[in-house]
N, C-alpha and C positions, 0 to 999 in steps of 0.2 A: 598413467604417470601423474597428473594434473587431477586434483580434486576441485579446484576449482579456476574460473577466469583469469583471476587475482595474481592465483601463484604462477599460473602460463604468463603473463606479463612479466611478472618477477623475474622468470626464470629468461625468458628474452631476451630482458637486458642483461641479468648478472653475469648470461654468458655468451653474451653479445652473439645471438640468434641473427643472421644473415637472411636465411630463405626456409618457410612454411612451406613442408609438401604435404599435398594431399594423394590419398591413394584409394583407389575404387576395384572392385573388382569386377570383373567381367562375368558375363554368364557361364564362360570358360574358364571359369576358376584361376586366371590371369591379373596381376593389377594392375591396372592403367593410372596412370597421373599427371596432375599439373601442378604447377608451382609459385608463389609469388612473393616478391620480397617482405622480410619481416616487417618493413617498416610502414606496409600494410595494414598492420595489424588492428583487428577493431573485432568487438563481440558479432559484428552486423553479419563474419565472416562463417561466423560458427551458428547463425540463427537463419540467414538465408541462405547462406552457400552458394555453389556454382553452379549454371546453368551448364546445360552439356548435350550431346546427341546420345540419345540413348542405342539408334541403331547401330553404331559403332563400337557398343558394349553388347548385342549380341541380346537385349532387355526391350526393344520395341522396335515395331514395323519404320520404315524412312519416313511414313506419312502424317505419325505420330508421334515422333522423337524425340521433342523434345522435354526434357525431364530434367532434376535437382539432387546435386549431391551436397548433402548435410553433414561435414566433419562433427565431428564427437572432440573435444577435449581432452574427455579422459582416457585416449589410445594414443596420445604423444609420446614419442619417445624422440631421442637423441638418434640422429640417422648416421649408421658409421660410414656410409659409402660417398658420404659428398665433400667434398673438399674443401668448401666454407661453411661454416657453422649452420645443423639445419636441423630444423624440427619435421617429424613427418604424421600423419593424423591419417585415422582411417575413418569411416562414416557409412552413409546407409542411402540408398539411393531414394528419392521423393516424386512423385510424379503431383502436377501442375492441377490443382482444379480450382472451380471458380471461388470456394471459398479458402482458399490456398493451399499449405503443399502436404500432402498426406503419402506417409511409407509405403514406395511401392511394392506391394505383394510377388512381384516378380525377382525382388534384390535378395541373389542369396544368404546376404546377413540376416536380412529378416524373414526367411523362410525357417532357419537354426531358431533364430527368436522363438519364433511361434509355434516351433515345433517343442522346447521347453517349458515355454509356458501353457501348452497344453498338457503336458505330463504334470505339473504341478497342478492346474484345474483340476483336474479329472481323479486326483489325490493317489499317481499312481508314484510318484517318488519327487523327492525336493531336487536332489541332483542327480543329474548324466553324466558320468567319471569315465572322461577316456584318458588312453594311455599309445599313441600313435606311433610306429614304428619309421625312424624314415629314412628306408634306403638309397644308393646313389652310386651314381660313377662319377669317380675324381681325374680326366683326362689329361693327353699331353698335348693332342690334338684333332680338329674334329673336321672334315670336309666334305661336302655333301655337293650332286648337282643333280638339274631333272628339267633338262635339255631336251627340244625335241629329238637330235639325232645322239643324244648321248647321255647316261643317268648312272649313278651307282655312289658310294660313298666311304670315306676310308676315316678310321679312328685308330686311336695310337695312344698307346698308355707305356710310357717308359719301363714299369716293373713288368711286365708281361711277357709271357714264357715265346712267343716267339721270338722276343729279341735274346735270346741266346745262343742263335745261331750268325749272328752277324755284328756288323764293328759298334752297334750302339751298344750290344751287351755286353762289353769286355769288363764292367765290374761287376755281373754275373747276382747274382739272387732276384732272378726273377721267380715270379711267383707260377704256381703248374695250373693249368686249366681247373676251375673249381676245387682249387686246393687251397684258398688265401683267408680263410675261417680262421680269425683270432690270431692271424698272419702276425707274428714282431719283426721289431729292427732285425736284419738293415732290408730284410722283405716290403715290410710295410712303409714303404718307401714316403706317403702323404700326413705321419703320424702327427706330423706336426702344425699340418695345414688344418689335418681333419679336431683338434688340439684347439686351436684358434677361434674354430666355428665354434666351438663349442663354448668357449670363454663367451664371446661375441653375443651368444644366446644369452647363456645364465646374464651379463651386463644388463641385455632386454628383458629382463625376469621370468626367461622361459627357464625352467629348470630341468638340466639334463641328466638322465638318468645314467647313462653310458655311454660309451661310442668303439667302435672299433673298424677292424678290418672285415668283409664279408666274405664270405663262398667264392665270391668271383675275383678269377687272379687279376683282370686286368685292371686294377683300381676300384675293387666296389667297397664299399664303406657301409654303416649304417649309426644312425644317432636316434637313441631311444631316449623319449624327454619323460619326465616326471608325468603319471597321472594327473588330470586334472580336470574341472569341471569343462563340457564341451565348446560353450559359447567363449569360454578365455582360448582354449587350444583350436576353435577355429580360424581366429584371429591368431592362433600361434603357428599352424600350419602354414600359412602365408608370410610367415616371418620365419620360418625356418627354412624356407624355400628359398627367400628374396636372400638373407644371410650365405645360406651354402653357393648359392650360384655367384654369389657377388664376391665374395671373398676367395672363390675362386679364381676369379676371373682377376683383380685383385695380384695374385701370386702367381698370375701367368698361368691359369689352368682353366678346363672346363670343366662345370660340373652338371651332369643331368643327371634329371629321376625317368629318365624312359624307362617304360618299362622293361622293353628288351632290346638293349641296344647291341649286343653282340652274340651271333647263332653261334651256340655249343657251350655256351656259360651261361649263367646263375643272372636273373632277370629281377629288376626293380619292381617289389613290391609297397605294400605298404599298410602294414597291417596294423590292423585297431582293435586294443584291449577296449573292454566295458566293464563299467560294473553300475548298478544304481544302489543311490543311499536315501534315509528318509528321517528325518530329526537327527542323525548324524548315524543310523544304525545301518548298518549295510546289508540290503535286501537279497543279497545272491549266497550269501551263505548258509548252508543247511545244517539239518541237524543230523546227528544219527548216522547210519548208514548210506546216507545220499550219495546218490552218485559223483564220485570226483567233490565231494564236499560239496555241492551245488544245490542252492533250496530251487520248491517248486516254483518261485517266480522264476529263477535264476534260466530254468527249464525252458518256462513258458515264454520267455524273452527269448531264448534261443530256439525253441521253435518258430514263432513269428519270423525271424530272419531266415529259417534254414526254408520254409516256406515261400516266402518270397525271393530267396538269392536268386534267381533267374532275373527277375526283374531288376533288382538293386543292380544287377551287374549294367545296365544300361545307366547307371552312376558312380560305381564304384570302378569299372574295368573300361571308359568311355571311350578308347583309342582303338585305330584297328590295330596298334603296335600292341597294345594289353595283352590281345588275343597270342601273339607271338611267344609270350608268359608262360599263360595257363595252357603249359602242355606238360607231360608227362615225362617226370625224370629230372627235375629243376627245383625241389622241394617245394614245388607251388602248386595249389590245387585244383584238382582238375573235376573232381563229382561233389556233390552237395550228401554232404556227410560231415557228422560229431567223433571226436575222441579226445580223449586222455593224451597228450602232448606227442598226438599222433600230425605232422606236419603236412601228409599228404593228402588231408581233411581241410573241409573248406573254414570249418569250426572247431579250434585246437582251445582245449583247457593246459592250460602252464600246471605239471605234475608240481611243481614248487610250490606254489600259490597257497599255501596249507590256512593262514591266520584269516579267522573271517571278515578282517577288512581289505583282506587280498584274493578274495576268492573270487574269478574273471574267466573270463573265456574271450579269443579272437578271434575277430572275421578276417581271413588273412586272402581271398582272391584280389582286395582293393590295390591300388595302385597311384601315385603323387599326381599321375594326371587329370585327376578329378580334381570337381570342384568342392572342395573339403569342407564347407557349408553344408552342402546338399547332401553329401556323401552321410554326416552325421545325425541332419535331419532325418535321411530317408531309414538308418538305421534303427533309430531312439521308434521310428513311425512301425516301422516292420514289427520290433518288438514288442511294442504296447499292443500291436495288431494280434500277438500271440497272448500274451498276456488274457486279452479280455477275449480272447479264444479260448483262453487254457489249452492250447495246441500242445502235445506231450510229441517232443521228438524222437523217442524213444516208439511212442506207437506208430507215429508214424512212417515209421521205416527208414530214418537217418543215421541211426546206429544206436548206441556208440559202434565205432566201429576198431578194432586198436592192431588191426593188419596192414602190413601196407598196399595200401587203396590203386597203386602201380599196376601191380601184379594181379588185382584183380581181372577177373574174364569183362568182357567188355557187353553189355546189358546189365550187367547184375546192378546198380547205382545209376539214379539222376546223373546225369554228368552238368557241367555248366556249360552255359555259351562257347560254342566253339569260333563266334564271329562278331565282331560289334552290331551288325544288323541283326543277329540273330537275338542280341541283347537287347535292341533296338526296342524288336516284336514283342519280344515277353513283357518290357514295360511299357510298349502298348495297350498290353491285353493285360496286363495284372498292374493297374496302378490306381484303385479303389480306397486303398490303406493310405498312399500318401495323402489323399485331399479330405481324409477325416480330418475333425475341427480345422477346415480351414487352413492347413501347413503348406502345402505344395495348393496350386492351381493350375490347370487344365492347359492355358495359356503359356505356363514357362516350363508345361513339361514338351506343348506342341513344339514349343521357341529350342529347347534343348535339341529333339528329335530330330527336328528339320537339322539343327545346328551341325549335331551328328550325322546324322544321314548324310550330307553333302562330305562332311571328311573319308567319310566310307566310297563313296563315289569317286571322289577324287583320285584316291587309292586304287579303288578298283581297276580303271582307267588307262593308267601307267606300267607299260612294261617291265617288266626287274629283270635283273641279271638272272637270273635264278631259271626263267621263263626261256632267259635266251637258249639256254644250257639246256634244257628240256628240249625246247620247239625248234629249234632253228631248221632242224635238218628233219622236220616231218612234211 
């Protein structure tokens, strides 16, 4: 927003700016903040920054915690959710040394950094062009408990098909179980809310490409934003997150991106177009008879990911809720497999895509719970991994595949992760590609694992309804 200090003062006063927030991300792909009146204001804010516990962001041990967040200027924006006038800044987190503060290699801002500026070193393309999908539930109410002598949890979406049988549905167009795909008035009961968010963005200069109603009746939505280079959209994925749940919340509603918030519907994804370009020419489109119009980088990029998808899923899929997802019969992918805008594939080419600056393919397992830094790092990383492999997924036995992958007999395909710990292991054991030049380090991938691991535990732990219904009576 701010090109320079000058015009942030400017802008201050003219619009009589109240309160400076700063917002940081967590290892969990979370932002945390603090905030301090405008009249604070000084460059000293934006060159030293604030001192902070870093164990508390999930970024270093208690013993050594503490560490430096360095707001940026030029990520202000006008913040809609506060009541008095307020500016809000994102930045990069710093760690402490004796000749002062240097970017710490653990901050998933700067892991995305260094993950681009290694594609351009190494002259493999000038930009990383994504294009993020992002799915949601728009609720009416959300309540959850995990008591020791009692757990289980109830959600409620006004438009949804069980309320047709009792006195909330007596104005009737509820929506039918995985029937609410491109859902209208007076179905699409939140058009207006979901309408909103969307203004809200483009005002942030996020550009949206679409939005509508999804597959799932009980309020699922989805807003697809304009492509665009990854380091803007990963800082836009945290603003499209903060946006939808606030304005939600705003209008009296909830909104989550879980991934699977309700058994027997249509589960929050979150799927990410690529493409790369290089002097403005775009590297994924071929010539001739290429498959799906895709050239051989376009290939060798999507090999490297179909290759690693096991592992990526230990960042892309990082909840044990993901897992709940990626099953079979939900339009969401279940084996590491290519095709032609075959949806039950982990990697769908869009059949539309025809013009060669539109020619892309999706990694569609991902999901909002991730940390969308890391998530586009570890892809851009996979990819070049193929690339300078010349990995041909075609040889390798990922397809194309253009059947549906459902109905397949059950051995014939890689399948993915069936469990977050299982996702865990594979990027255990396969994660040599992220720490080329330097982009991921050993440290914040040990920091993630532990991170996850303990939510997996946690989970495992606790009895479900589900367990009672099974066990009780054995």
């Amino acid at each position: 927003m701010f090109s320079s200090y000058r015009e942030l003062v400017e802008t201050v006063k003219s619009e009589q700016i109240e309160t400076l927030d700063f917002k940081v991300t967590g290892l969990s792909g979370r932002w945390k903040h603090l905030s301090v009146p405008a009249s604070r204001l000084s460059e000293k804010l934006f060159l030293k920054g604030f001192g902070f516990d870093g164990s508390n962001y999930g970024y270093a041990r208690i013993e050594s915690s503490d560490m430096v967040f360095i707001p940026d200027w030029t990520t202000g924006f006008r913040d809609p959710f506060w009541e008095a006038p307020t500016l809000s800044f994102l930045g990069t987190v710093h760690e402490i040394h004796p000749e002062g503060f240097v970017p710490y290699a653990g901050d998933s801002r700067v892991v995305l950094r260094r993950a681009l500026e290694r594609m351009e070193a190494e002259g493999v393309a000038d930009r990383f062009v994504i294009g993020p999908e992002f799915e949601f539930h728009i609720l009416d109410s959300v309540s959850y408990r995990n008591d020791i002598q009692a757990s289980g949890f109830a959600l409620d979406a006004a438009q949804a098909e069980w309320h047709t049988h009792d006195e909330t549905g007596r104005l009737g167009f509820c929506v039918p179980r995985k029937g609410g795909y491109h859902a209208d008035a007076p179905h699409d009961a939140n058009r207006d809310l979901r309408a909103a968010m969307a203004a809200a963005l483009e005002k942030l200069g996020i550009a949206v490409k679409y939005h509508h109603h999804e597959v799932g009746g009980p309020g699922q939505h989805e807003i697809e934003v304009v492509p665009d280079d990854a380091a803007r959209l990963g800082d836009g994925t945290m603003m499209v997150k903060y946006v939808v749940k606030n304005l939600a919340r705003a209008w009296g509603k909830v909104a989550t991106f879980m991934p699977k918030p309700f058994f027997g519907e249509a589960g929050n994804g979150m799927h990410v177009h690529m493409q790369l370009f290089k002097a403005g020419e775009p590297l994924f489109a071929g010539l001739g008879n290429a498959y799906a119009g895709l050239s051989e980088t376009a290939l060798h990029f999507m090999g490297g990911i179909l290759t690693h998808t096991a592992a990526l899923s230990g960042l892309a899929s990082p909840g044990t809720n993901s897992y709940r997802r990626l099953v079979r019969g939900y339009e969401a992918p279940v084996a590491v497999a290519f095709a032609m805008a075959n949806r039950s594939a982990v990697i769908r080419i869009p059949g539309y895509a025809k013009a060669p600056d539109e020619r892309r393919f999706e990694f569609r397992s991902s999901d909002a719970s991730c940390n969308p830094y890391l998530l586009y790092a570890a892809l851009l990383a996979a990819g070049m991994d193929g690339i300078a492999r010349k990995i041909d997924p075609m040889a390798a036995g990922f397809g194309p595949l253009e059947e549906n992958i459902y109905e397949m007999a059950d051995g014939t395909l890689e399948l993915l992760p069936s469990s977050l710990d299982e996702a865990l292991d594979a990027l255990l054991e396969d994660h040599g590609f992220l720490l080329e030049g330097g982009v991921f380090t050993e440290s914040l991938l040990e920091n993630w694992v532990s991170m996850k691991r303990l939510e997996a535990s946690r989970v495992l732990q606790v009895p479900t309804p589900m367990e009672m219904a099974l066990y009780l009576d054995c």
